[in-house]
N, CA, C and O of each residue as an XYZ file, in Angstrom:
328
protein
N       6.266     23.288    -11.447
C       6.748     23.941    -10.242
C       8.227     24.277    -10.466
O       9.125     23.444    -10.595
N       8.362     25.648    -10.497
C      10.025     26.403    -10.690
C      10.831     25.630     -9.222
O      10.281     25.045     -8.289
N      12.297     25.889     -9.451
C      13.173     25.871     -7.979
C      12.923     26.036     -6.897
O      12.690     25.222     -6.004
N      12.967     27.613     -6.897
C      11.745     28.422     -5.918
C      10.439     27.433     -4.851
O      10.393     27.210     -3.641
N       9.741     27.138     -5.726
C       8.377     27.178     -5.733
C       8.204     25.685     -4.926
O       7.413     25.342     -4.047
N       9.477     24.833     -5.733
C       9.737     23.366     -4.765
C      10.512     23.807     -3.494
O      10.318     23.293     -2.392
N      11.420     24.817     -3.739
C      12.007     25.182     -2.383
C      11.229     25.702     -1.049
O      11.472     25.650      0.157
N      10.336     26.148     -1.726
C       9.451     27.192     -0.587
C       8.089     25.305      0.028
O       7.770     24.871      1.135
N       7.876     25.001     -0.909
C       7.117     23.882     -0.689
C       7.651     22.780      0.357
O       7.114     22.234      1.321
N       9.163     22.659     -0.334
C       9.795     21.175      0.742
C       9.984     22.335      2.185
O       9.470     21.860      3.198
N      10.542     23.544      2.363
C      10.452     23.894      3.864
C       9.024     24.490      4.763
O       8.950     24.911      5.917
N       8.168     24.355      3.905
C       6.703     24.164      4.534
C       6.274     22.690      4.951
O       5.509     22.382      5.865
N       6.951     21.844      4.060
C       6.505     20.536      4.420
C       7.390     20.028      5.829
O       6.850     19.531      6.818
N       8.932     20.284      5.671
C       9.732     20.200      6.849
C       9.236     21.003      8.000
O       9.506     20.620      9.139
N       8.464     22.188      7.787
C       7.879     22.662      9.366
C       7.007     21.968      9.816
O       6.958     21.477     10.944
N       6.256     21.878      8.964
C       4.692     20.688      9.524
C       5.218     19.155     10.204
O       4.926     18.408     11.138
N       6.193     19.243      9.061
C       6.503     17.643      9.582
C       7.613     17.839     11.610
O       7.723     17.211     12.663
N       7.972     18.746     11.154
C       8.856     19.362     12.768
C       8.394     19.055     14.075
O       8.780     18.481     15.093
N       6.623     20.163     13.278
C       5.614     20.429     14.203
C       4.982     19.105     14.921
O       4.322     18.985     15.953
N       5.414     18.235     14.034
C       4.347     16.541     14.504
C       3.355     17.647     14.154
O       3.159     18.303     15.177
N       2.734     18.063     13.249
C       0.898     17.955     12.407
C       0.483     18.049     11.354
O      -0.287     18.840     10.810
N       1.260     16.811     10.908
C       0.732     17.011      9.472
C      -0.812     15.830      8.882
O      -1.093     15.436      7.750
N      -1.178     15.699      9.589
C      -1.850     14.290      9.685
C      -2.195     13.491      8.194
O      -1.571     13.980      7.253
N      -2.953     12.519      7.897
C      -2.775     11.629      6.884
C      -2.122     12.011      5.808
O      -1.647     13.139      5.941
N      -1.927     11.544      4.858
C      -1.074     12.164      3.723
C      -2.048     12.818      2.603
O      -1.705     13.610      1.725
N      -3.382     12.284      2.850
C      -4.492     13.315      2.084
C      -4.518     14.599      2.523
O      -4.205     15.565      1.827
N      -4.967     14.656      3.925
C      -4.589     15.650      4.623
C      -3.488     16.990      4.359
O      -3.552     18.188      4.084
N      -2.686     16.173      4.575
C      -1.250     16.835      4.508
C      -1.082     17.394      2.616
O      -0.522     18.278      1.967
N      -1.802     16.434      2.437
C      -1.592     17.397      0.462
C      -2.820     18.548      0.461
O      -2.745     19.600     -0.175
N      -3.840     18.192      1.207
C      -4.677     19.485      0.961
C      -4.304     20.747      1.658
O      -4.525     21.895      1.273
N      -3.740     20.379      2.677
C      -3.233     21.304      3.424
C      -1.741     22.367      2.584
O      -1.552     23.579      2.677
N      -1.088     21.533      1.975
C      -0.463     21.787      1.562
C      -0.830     22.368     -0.183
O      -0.081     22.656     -1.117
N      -1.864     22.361     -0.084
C      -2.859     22.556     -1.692
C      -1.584     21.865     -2.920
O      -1.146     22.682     -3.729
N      -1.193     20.786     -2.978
C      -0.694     20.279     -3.642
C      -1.680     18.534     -4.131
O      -2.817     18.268     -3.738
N      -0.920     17.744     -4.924
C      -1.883     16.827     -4.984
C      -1.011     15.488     -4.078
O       0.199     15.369     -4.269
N      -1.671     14.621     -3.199
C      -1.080     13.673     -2.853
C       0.298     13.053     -3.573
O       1.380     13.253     -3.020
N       0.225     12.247     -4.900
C       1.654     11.983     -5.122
C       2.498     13.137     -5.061
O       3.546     12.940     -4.446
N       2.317     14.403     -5.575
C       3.695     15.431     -5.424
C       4.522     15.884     -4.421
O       5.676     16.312     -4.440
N       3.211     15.600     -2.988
C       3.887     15.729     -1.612
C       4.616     14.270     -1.181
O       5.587     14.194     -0.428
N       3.899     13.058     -1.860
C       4.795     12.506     -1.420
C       6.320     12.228     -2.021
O       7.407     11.989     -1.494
N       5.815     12.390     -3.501
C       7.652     12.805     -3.931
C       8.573     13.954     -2.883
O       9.618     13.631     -2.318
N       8.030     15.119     -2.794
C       8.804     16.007     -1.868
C       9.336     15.364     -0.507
O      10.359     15.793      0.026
N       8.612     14.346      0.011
C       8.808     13.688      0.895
C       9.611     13.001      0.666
O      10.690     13.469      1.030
N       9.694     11.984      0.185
C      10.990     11.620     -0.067
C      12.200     11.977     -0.687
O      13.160     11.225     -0.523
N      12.375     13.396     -1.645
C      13.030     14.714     -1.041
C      14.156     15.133     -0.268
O      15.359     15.307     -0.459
N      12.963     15.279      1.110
C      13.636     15.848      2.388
C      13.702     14.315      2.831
O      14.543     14.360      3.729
N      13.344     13.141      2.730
C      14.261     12.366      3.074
C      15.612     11.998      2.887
O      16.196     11.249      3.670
N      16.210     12.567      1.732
C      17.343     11.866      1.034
C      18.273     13.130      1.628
O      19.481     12.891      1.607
N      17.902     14.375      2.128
C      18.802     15.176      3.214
C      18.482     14.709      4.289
O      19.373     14.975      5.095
N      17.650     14.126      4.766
C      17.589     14.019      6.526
C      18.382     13.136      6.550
O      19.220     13.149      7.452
N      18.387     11.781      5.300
C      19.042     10.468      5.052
C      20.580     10.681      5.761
O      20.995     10.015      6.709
N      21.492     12.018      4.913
C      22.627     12.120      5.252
C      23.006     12.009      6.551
O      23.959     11.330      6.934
N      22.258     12.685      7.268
C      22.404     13.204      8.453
C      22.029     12.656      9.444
O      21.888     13.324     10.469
N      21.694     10.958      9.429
C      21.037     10.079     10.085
C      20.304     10.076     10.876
O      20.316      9.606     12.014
N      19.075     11.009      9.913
C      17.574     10.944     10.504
C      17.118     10.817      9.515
O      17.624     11.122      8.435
N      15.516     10.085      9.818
C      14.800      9.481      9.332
C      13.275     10.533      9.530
O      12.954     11.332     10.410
N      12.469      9.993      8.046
C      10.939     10.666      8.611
C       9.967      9.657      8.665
O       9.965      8.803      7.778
N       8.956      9.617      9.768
C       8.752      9.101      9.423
C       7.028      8.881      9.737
O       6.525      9.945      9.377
N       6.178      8.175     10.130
C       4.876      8.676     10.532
C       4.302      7.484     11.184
O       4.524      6.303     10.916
N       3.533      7.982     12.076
C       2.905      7.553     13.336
C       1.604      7.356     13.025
O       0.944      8.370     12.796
N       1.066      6.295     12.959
C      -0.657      5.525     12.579
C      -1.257      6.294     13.751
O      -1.991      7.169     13.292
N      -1.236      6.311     14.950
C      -1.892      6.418     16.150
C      -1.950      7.802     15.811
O      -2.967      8.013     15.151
N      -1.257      8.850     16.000
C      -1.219      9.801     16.230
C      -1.159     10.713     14.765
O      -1.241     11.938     14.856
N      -1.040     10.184     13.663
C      -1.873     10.359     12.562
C      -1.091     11.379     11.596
O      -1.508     11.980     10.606
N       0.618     11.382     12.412
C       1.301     12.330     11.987
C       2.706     11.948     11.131
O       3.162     10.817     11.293
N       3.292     12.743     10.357
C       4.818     12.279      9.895
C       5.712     13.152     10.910
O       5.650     14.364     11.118
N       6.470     12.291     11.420
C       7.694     12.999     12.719
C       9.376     12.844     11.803
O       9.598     12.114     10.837
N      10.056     13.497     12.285
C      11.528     13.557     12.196
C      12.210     12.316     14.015
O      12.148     12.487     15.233
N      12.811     11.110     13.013
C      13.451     10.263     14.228
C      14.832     10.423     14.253
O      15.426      9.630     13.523
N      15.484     11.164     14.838
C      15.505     11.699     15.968
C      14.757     13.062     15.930
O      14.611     13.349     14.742
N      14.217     14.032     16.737
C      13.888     14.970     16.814
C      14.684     16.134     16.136
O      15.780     16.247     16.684
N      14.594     16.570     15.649
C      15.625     17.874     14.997
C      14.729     19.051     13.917
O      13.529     19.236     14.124
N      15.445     19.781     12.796
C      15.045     20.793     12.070
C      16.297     20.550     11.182
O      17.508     20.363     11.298
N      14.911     20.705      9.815
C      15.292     20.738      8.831
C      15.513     22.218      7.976
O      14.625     22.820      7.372
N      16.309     22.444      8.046
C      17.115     23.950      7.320
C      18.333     23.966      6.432
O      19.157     23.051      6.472
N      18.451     25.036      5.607
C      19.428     24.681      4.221
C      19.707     23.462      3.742
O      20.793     22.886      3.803
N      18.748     23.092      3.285
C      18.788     21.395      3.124
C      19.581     20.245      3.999
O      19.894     19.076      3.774
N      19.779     21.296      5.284
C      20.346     19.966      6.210
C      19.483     19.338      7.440
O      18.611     20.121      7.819
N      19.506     18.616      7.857
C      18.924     18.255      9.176
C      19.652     18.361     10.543
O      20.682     17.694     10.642
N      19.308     19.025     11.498
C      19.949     19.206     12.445
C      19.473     19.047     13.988
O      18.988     19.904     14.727
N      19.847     17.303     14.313
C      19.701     17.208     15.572
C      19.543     18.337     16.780
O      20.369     19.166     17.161
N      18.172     18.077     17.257
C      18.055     19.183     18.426
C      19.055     18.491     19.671
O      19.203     19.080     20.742
């Protein structure tokens, strides 16, 4: 996977994850037609920018989703409190 190709990938994964719907992490890799470990490397990723910016990602058993704590958007590799 080129620059690009991870770039275009981690801000598809940051919308889903925005959206609250990304559900299980199987899920979320097929959806994402990638394979489970690669999304979850990307995931931790866009954690190490949300990190800066003191938010967290993170995911909800019940509701079956990965959320952004505090609520915000992830853009130019920053995170930005709504």
């Amino acid at each position: 996977m080129n620059f690009m190709e991870k770039y275009d990938k981690l801000v598809s994964i940051a919308y889903f994850i925005q959206s609250e719907k990304t559900g299980s992490l199987d899920n979320f890799a097929k959806r994402c037609e990638i394979e489970k470990r690669t999304l979850s490397n990307l995931i931790d990723t866009l954690r190490q920018f949300t990190g800066r910016n003191g938010a967290e990602i993170r995911y909800n058993r019940d509701r079956k989703t990965y959320y952004f704590d505090p609520p915000g958007k992830f853009t130019n590799f920053e995170f930005k409190e709504k």
